[in-house]
C-alpha positions in Angstrom: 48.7 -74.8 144.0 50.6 -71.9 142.2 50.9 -74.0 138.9 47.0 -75.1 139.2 45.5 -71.6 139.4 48.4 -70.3 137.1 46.5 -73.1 134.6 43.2 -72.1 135.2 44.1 -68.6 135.1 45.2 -69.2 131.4 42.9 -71.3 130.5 39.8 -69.3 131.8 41.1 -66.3 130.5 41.7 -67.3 127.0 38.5 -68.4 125.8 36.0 -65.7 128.3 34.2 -62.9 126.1 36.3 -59.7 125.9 33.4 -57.8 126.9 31.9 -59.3 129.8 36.0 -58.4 131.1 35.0 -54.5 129.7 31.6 -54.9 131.5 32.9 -55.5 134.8 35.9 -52.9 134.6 33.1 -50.6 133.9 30.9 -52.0 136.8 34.1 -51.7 139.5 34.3 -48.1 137.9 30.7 -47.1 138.3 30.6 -47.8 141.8 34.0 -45.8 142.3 32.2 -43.2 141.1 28.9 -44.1 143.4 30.9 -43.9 146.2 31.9 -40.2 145.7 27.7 -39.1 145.2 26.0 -41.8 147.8 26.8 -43.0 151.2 28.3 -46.5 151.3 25.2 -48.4 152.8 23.7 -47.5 149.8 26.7 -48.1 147.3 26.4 -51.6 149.2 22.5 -52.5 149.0 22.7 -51.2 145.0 25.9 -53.7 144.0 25.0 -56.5 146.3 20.8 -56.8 145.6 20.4 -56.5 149.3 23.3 -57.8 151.7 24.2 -55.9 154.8 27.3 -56.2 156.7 27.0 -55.9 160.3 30.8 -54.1 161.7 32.4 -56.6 164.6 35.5 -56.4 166.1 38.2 -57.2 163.6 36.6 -56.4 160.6 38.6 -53.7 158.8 38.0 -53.6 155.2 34.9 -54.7 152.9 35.8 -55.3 149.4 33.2 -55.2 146.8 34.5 -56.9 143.6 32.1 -57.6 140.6 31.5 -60.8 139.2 29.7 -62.1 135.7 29.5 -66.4 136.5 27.5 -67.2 139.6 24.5 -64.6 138.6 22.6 -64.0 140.7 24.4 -65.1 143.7 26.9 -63.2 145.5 30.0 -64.9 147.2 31.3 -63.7 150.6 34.4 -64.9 152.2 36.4 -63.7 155.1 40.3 -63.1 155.2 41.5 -61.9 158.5 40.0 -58.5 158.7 38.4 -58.2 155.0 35.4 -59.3 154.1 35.4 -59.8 150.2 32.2 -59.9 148.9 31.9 -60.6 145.2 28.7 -59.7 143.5 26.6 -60.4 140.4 27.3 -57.4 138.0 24.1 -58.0 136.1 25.3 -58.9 133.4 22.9 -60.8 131.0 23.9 -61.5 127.4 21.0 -62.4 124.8 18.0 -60.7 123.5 17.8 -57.2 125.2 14.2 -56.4 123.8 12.5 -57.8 126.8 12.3 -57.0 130.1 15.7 -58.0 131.8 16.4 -60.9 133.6 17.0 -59.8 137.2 13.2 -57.7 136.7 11.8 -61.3 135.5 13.3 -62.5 138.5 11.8 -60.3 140.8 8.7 -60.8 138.8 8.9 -64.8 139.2 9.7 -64.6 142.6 5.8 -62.9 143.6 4.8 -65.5 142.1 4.3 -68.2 145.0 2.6 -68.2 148.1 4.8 -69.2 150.5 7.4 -66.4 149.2 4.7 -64.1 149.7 4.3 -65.6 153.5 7.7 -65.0 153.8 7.7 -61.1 152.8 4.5 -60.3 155.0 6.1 -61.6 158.1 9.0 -59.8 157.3 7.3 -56.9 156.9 7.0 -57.6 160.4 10.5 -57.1 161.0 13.5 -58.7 161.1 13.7 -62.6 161.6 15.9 -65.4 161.7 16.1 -68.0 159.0 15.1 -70.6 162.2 11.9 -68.2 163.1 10.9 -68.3 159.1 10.9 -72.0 159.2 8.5 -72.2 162.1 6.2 -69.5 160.3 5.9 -71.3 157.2 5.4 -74.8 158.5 8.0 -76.8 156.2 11.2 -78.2 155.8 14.7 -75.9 156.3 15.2 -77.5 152.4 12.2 -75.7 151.0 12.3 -72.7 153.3 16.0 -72.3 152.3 14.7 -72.7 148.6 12.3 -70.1 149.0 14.5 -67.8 150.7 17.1 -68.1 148.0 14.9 -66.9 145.2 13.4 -64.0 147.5 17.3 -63.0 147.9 18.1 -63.5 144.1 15.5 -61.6 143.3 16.7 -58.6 145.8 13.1 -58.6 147.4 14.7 -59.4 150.8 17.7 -57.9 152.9 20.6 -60.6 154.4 22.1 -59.3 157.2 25.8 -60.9 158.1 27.8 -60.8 160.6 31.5 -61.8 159.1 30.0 -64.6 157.0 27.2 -65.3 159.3 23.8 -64.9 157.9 21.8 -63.9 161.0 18.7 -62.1 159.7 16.4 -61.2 156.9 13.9 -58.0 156.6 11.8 -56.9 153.6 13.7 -54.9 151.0 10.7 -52.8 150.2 12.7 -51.0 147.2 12.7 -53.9 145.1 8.9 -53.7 145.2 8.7 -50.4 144.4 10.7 -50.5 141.3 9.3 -53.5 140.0 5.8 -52.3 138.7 7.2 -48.7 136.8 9.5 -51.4 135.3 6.7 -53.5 133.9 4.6 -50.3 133.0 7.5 -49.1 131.0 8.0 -52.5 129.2 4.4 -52.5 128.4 4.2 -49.0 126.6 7.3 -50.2 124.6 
């Protein structure tokens, strides 16, 4: 196993873009920095788009560790008592003159009913992802769907327990940035 990720390790690392490595040193520095100004729930709901880790018995340590390949998806796994989360830095390379891709996400995402079901009965309060399905009527394949977008987008909270996704609730913030966003893009 040492040899195969020794491999990868060199073959990954030779050919990826020097800056999206500078990007996400800055990233892991900027929330350093956050951490000194902001409590940590915060710190958390900023670098993850919404995750919340519930404390259990056991559970020590939660390390945050940027990443630039799985955007928008965030990668939890459990060692012992650590939970290692690794989250999208938001990182987007391309043309920068319109509005960026996580806020065309968000924008996107309001744009089907049964997401917007979804946030109204979470604004509700919190539910399972069993109590969601019998809301909406459909399958756990398209309610999943539909969830995953809402939580790519940041428009909704997931609340784990280790790595046990027990709950959603409306992240109202996400909706509250979105529209200055747009108005600012608009008066460009």
């Amino acid at each position: 196993m040492t040899y195969v990720l020794t491999e990868w390790n060199q073959q990954y690392f030779r050919s990826v873009d020097l800056s999206i490595l500078e990007h996400l040193h800055q990233e892991a520095q900027h929330r350093r920095e956050q951490l000194n100004h902001s409590p940590q729930d915060e710190v958390l709901d900023d670098a993850t788009n919404g995750l919340m880790f519930r404390p259990f018995n056991g559970l020590e340590k939660l390390l945050l560790v940027p990443q630039f390949h799985f955007q928008p998806l965030n990668v939890i796994l459990s060692f012992g008592d650590t939970i290692v989360c690794h989250y999208s830095a938001r990182m987007y390379t391309g043309d920068q003159e319109y509005i960026p891709t996580h806020q065309l996400r968000v924008i996107r995402s309001l744009g089907e009913k049964n997401r917007l079901k979804i946030m109204r009965y979470l604004y509700q309060g919190p539910r399972t992802f069993i109590e969601i399905v019998r809301h909406l009527k459909l399958s756990k394949g398209i309610t999943h769907d539909h969830l995953s977008k809402l939580r790519g987008a940041g428009l909704v909270y997931a609340h784990f327990e280790g790595e046990s996704l027990v709950e959603y609730t409306l992240r109202p913030r996400a909706l509250e940035q979105i529209l200055p966003n747009v108005m600012n893009y608009l008066k460009q």
